[in-house]
C-alpha positions in Angstrom: 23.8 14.1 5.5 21.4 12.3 7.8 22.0 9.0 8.1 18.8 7.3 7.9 16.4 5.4 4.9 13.0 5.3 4.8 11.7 2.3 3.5 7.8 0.5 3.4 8.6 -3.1 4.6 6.8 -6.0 5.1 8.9 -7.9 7.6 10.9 -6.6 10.5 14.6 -6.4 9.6 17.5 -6.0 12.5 17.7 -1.4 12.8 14.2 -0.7 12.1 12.2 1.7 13.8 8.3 2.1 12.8 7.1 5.4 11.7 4.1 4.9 10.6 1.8 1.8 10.5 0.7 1.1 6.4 -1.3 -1.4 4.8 -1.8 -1.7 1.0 -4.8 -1.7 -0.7 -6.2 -2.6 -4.4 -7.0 0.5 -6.7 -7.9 1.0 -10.1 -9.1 3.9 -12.6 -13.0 4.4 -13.2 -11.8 4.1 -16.4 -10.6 0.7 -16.2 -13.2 -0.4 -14.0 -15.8 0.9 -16.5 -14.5 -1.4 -19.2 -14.3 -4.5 -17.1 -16.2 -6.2 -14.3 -15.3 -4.2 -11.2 -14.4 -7.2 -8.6 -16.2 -8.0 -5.8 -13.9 -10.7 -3.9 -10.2 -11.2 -3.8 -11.0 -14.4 -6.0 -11.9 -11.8 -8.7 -8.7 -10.5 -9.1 -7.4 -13.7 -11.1 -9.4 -12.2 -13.9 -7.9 -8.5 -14.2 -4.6 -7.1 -15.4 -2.8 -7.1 -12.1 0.4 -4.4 -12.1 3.2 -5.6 -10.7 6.8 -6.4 -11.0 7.1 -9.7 -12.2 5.9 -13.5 -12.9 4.0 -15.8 -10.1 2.9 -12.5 -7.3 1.4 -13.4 -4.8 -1.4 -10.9 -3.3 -2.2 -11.3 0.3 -5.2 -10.0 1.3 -7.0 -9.9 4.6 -10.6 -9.3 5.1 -12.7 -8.0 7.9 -13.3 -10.8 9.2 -9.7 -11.8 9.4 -9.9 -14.4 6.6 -6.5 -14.3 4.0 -6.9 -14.6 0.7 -3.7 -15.3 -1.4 -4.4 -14.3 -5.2 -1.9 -14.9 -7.8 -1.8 -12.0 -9.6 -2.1 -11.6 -13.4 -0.1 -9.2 -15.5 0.6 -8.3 -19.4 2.5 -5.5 -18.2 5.2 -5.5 -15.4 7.9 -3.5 -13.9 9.7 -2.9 -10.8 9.3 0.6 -9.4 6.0 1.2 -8.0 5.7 4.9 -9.6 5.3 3.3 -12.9 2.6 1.0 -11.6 0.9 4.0 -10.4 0.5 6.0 -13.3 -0.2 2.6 -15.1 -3.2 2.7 -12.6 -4.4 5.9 -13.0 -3.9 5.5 -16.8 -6.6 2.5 -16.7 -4.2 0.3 -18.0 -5.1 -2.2 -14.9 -5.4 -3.1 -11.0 -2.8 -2.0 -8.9 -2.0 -2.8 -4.9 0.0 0.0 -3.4 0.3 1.1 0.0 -1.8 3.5 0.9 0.0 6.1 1.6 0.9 5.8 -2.1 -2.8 6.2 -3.4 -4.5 8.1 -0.7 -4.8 11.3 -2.5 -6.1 9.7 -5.7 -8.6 8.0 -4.3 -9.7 11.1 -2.5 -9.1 13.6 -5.3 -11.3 10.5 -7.2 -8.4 9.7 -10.0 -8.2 6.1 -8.2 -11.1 4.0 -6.9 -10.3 2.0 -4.0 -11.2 -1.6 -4.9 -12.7 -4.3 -2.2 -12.3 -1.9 0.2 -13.1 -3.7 3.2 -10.0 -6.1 2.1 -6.3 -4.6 2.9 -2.9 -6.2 2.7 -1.0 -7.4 5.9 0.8 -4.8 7.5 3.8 -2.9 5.7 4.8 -0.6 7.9 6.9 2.7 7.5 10.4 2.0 8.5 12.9 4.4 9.1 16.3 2.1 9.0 19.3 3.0 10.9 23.0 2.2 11.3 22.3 1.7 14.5 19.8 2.1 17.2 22.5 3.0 20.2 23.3 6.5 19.6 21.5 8.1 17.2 21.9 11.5 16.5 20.1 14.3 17.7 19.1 15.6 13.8 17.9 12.1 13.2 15.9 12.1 16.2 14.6 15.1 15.2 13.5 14.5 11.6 12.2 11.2 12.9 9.9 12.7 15.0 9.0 15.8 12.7 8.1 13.1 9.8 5.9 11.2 12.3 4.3 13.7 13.7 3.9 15.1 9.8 2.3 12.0 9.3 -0.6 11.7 11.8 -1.7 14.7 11.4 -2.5 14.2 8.1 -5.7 12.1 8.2 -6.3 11.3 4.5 -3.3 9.1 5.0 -5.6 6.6 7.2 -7.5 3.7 5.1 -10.8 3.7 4.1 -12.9 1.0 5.6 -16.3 -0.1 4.8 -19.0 0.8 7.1 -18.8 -2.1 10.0 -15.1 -3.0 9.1 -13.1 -3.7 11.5 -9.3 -4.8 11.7 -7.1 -6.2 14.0 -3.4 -4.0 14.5 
């Protein structure tokens, strides 16, 4: 057994090391998309089926220009894994914000649409958490590494960002 979990976080906890540096980013079917107004600012998103896993989310979005935009997000349907809310998204059941590692391959493959795409959540980076950071073993080293490097080769996994968009790390 390796002792290590991987987890997408949004705030530093005590044991974490970074993989791999994540943001999260609205999608939605062209199904769904089709049968409502596609939005075109975060503001928008007050008046779409937001998945998500419960009552009073809070969206945080930040734009190109830096600018955060805090949208409560709107749901008839809820749930709290993230799987689910995917296939609810690609089902065109409603607007989704998932990291993108989560969505990349949709988007590409074109089952997803990648909404206001010049607008990305804060930073949620890939965590790998550890008993501890003083000696770590040699295999968890190693699969660290492996998975990182695994990672950034794979360049589909890097955000789309509209042409001029520019974001501070």
């Amino acid at each position: 057994m390796i002792g290590v979990r991987i987890e997408v976080l949004i705030t530093q906890v005590s044991g974490c090391v970074c993989v791999k540096r994540n943001h999260r980013v609205i999608v939605a079917s062209k199904d769904y998309l089709a049968a409502r107004e596609t939005p075109m600012t975060p503001e928008a998103l007050v008046d779409h089926d937001c998945l998500h896993q419960g009552p009073g989310a809070v969206w945080k979005l930040i734009g190109p220009d830096g600018r955060l935009a805090e949208i409560e997000a709107r749901s008839r349907l809820r749930c709290n894994n993230g799987e689910v809310w995917h296939d609810w998204a690609l089902a065109g059941s409603g607007i989704a914000m998932k990291s993108w590692i989560d969505v990349a391959e949709d988007v590409r493959a074109g089952r997803l649409i990648h909404v206001l795409p010049e607008w990305r959540s804060p930073p949620a980076p890939i965590c790998a958490l550890l008993p501890t950071r003083t000696l770590v073993p040699t295999r968890v080293r190693v699969f660290l590494e492996s998975m990182a490097d695994q990672l950034r080769k794979n360049d589909s996994l890097q955000p789309l960002q509209a042409a001029g968009a520019t974001f501070a790390e």
